[in-house]
C-alpha positions in Angstrom: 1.0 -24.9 33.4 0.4 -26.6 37.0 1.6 -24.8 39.9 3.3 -26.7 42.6 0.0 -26.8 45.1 -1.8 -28.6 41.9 1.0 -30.5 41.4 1.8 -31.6 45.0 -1.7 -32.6 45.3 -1.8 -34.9 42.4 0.5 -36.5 43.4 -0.7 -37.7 46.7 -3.8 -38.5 44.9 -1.8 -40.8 42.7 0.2 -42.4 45.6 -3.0 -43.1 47.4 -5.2 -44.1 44.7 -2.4 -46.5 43.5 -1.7 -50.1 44.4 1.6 -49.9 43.8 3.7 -47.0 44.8 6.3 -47.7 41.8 3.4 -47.2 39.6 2.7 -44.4 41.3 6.2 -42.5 40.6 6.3 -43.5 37.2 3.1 -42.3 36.9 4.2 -38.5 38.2 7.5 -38.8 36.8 5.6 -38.9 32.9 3.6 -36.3 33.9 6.6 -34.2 34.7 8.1 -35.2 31.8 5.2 -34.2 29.3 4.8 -30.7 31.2 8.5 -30.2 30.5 8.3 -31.2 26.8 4.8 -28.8 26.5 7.2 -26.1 27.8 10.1 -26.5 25.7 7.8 -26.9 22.6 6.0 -23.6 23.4 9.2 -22.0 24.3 11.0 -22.6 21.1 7.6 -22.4 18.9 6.5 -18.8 20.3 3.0 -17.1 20.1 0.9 -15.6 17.7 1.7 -12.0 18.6 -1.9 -9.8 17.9 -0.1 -7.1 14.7 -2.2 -4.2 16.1 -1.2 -4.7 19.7 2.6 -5.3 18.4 2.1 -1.6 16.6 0.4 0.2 19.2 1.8 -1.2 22.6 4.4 1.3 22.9 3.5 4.0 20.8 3.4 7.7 21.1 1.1 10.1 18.9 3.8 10.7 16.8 4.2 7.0 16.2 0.6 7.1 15.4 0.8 9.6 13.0 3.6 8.1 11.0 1.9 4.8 11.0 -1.6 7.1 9.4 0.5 8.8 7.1 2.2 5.9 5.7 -1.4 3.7 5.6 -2.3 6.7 3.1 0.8 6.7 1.5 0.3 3.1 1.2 -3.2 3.1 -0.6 -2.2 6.0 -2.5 0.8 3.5 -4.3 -1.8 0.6 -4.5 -4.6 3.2 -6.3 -1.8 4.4 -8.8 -1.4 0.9 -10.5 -5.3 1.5 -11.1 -4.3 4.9 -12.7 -1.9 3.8 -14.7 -4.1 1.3 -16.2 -7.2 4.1 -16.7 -4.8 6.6 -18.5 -3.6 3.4 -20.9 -6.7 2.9 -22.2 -7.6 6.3 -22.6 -4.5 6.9 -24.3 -4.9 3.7 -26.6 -7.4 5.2 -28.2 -5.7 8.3 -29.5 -2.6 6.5 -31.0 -4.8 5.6 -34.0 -4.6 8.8 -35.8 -7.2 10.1 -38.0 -6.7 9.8 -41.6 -5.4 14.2 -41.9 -3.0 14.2 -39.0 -4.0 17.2 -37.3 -1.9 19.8 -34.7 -5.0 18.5 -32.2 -3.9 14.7 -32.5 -0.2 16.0 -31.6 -1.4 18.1 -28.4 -3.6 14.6 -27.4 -0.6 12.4 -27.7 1.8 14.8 -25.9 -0.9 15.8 -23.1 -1.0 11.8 -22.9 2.6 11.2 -22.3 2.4 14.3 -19.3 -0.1 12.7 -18.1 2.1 9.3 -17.6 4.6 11.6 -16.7 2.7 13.2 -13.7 1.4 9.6 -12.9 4.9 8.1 -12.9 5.8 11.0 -10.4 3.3 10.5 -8.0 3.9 6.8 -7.8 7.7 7.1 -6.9 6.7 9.3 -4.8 4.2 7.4 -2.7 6.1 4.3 -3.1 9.1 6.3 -1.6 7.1 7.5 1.2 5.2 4.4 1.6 8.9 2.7 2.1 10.4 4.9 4.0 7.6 5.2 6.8 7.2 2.2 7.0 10.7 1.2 7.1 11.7 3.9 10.0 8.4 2.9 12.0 9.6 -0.8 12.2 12.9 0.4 12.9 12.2 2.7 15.9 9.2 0.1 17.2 12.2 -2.8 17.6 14.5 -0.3 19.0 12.2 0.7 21.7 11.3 -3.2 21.9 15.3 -3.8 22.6 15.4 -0.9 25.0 12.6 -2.3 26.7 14.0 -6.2 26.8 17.2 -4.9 28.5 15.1 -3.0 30.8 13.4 -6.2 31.7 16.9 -8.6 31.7 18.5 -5.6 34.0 15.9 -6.0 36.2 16.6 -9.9 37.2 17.7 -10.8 40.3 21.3 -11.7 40.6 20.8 -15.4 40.8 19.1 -15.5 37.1 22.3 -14.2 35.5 23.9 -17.1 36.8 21.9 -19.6 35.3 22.0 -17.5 31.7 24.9 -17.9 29.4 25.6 -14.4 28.6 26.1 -15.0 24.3 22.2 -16.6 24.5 21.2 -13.5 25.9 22.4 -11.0 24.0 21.5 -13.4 20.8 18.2 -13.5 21.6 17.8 -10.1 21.9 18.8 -9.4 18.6 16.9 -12.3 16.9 14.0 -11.1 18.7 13.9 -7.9 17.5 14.9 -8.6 14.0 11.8 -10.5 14.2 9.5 -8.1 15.5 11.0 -5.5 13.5 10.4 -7.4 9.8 6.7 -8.6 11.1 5.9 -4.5 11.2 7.6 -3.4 8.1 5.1 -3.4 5.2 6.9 -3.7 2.3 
């Protein structure tokens, strides 16, 4: 973006440099017009926002601890799938029964399906906490990013309420939080 020194000063380099001075405002007036359209576009197409500064910009230790617990919680769920997948094929292999079915084919086959059962416990219960952390970090991180946006708007001057139509505001607010809180939920 060009400040107004910059800008004042190309423009009586234009002027000067021109033959014609008509040329010389149309000139300035498309370069005006092309720095207005470059900030519209990057108004209404937003930055790339960094996650980890996004996470950690307002963060307590207690925000960092939920956001360790649930990264465990988190690989904990993804590892079970691998489990799951060990204890199968282990357990394949004692569905064929030998040829005298035996009390010791019985115990295998029903410390199998514990086994599944202890499994299937631990993964509802790292996918619940997985969730849930997650989910009430995201939560609290757009709250305090509203609280901190209305600290910002309440701290205008007079004059830029004016030019503000109060509904935008308060629209944007939301939508801008929403956003920021569903790019930080890991679901």
């Amino acid at each position: 973006m060009i400040n107004d020194q910059t800008q004042r000063h190309i423009n009586l380099s234009m002027i000067e440099n021109s033959d014609n001075e008509e040329t010389a405002k149309l000139i300035i007036e498309s370069k005006l017009k092309n720095e207005k359209e470059e900030q519209e576009t990057e108004t209404t197409t937003g930055k790339s926002i960094n996650i980890f500064k996004l996470q950690f910009e307002l963060s307590n230790k207690y925000d960092y601890a939920v956001v360790i617990t649930a990264t465990i919680f988190s690989i904990f769920f993804g590892i079970s799938f691998n489990v799951f997948e060990f204890v199968i094929g282990n357990s394949i292999n004692h569905l064929i029964p030998p040829n005298p079915l035996t009390d010791a084919h019985y115990k295998t086959l029903k410390h199998d399906c514990f086994i599944y059962l202890y499994v299937g416990i631990a993964t509802l219960v790292g996918a619940f906490f997985h969730c849930s952390l997650w989910y009430y970090n995201g939560r609290k991180l757009g709250l305090k990013y509203k609280k901190e946006y209305f600290r910002i708007i309440l701290s205008q001057d007079q004059s830029w309420f004016d030019k503000q139509n109060v509904h935008e505001i308060t629209s944007r607010v939301e939508s801008q939080t929403r956003a920021i809180e569903a790019g930080v939920i890991f679901l």
